[in-house]
N, C-alpha and C positions, 0 to 999 in steps of 0.2 A: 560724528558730526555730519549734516547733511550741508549740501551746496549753497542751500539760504546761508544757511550760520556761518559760512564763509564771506557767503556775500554781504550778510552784515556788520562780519567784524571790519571787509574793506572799505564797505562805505561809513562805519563809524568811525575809521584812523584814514581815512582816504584823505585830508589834508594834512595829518601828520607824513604821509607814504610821497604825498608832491612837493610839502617843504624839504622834507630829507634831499629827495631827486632835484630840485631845483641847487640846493646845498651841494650836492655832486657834481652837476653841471658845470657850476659856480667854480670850485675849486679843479677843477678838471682843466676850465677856464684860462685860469691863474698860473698854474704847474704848465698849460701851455706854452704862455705866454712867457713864462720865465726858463724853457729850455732853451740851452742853447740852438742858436740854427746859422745857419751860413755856410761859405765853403767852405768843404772835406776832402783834404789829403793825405792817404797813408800810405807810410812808408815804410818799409823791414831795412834794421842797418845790422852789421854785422862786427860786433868789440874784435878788432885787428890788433896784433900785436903793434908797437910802432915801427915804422921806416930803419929810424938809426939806431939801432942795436947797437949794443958791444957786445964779445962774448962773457961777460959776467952779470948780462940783463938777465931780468927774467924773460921768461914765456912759457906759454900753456905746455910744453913738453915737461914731462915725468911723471911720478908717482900719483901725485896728489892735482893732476893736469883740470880736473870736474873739477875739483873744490875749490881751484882758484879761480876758474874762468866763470862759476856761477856766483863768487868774491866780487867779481871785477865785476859782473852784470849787475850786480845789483846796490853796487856803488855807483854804478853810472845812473841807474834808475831811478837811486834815491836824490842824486845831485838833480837832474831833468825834473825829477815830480817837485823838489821843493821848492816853496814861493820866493825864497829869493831870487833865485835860477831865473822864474815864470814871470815876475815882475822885471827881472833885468831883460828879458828874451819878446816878450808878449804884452801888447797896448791894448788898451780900451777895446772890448768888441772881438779880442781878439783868444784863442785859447789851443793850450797843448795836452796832447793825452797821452800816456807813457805806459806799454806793458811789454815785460816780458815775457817773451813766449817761449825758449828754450837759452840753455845756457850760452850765452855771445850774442844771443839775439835780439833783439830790441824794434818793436814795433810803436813808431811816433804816427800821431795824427795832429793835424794841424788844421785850424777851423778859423776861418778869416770872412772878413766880409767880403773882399771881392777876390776873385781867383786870383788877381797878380800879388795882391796881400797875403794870400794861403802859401803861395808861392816862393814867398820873400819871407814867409815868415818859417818854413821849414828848413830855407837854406842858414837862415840867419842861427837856428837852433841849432843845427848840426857846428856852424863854423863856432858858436859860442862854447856850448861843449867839449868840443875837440880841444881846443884853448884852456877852456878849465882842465881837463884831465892831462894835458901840457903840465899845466905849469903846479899841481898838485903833487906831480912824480916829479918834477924838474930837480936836478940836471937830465935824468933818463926821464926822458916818458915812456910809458909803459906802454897804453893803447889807447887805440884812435877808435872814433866812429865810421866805419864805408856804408856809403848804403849797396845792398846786396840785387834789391829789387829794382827794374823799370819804375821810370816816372809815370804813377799811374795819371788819369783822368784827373782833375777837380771837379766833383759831383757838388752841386745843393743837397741838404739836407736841413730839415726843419721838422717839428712836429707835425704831424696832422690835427687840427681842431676839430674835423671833420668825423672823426671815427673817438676822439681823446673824450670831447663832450660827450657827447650820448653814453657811452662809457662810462665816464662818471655820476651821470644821472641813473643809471641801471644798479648803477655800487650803489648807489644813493638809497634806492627806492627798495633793492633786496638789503639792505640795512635797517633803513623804516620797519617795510614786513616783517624782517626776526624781528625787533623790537616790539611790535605789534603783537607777535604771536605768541612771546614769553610774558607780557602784559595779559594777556588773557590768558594764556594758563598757567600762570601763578594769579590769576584773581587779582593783579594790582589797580 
């Protein structure tokens, strides 16, 4: 094919290739507007055996010392990530993100609207946690949450619209064009 026949299959789908791209922009848009954005604090905490041991507690000492402490992590992670927890911890506007990163480790992010919100809303997660895993082991509790890390910064974060739109109009429009170009060579 030569360069005309290019150029006339794009001026003959040339409004199908800007409704696509406007359709991209559009939902690009949208998926903006609905990520979260506000202030971010993360914090690394470290699963602690507890304080008042007995000697017939447990603790990560022995044989099988990894397979319980990555046990305990990921009991903690599941209690933290679920909506009960998230609903009992976190208000309107408000949100927690929970990943483990190595066994005992536990990295919380906290996104609030305004930084003494982010603020209040990380300690209130830790104190709420540490309480549940209390009273889930109780009479012994087993372990606690420490945070490990300085208290970092409270940064903003938010999407970009700026870079998210045109983005999605480009997806938009190289969508349109395959579409376009298997319509014409398949003859449809």
């Amino acid at each position: 094919m030569e360069l005309k026949q290019y150029l006339a299959i794009f001026k003959k789908y040339s409004v199908f290739i800007l409704a696509f791209a406007a359709v991209g922009a559009a939902s690009a848009f949208i998926v903006a507007a609905r990520l979260p954005s506000g202030y971010r604090l993360d914090q690394l905490f470290y699963l602690w055996p507890a304080q008042n041991q007995s000697d017939n507690f447990y603790n990560f000492d022995g044989f099988y010392a990894q397979e319980k402490a990555r046990n305990f992590t990921d009991t903690a992670v599941a209690i933290l990530a679920s909506p009960d927890f998230l609903k009992e911890v976190t208000q309107p506007y408000e949100s927690i993100a929970v990943r483990k990163t190595a066994p005992q480790l536990i990295r919380i992010t906290s996104i609030g609207s305004t930084p003494e919100d982010t603020q209040i809303l990380m300690q209130k997660t830790l104190t709420s946690i540490n309480q549940k895993l209390t009273s889930l082991a109780s009479p012994n509790p087993q372990v606690q949450l420490r945070a490990i890390s300085q208290d970092k910064e409270v940064t903003y974060q938010a999407p970009n619209k700026k870079i998210l739109i045109p983005f999605g109009a480009i997806i938009g429009a190289i969508l349109a064009i395959f579409i376009a170009g298997l319509k014409t060579y398949f003859k449809l």
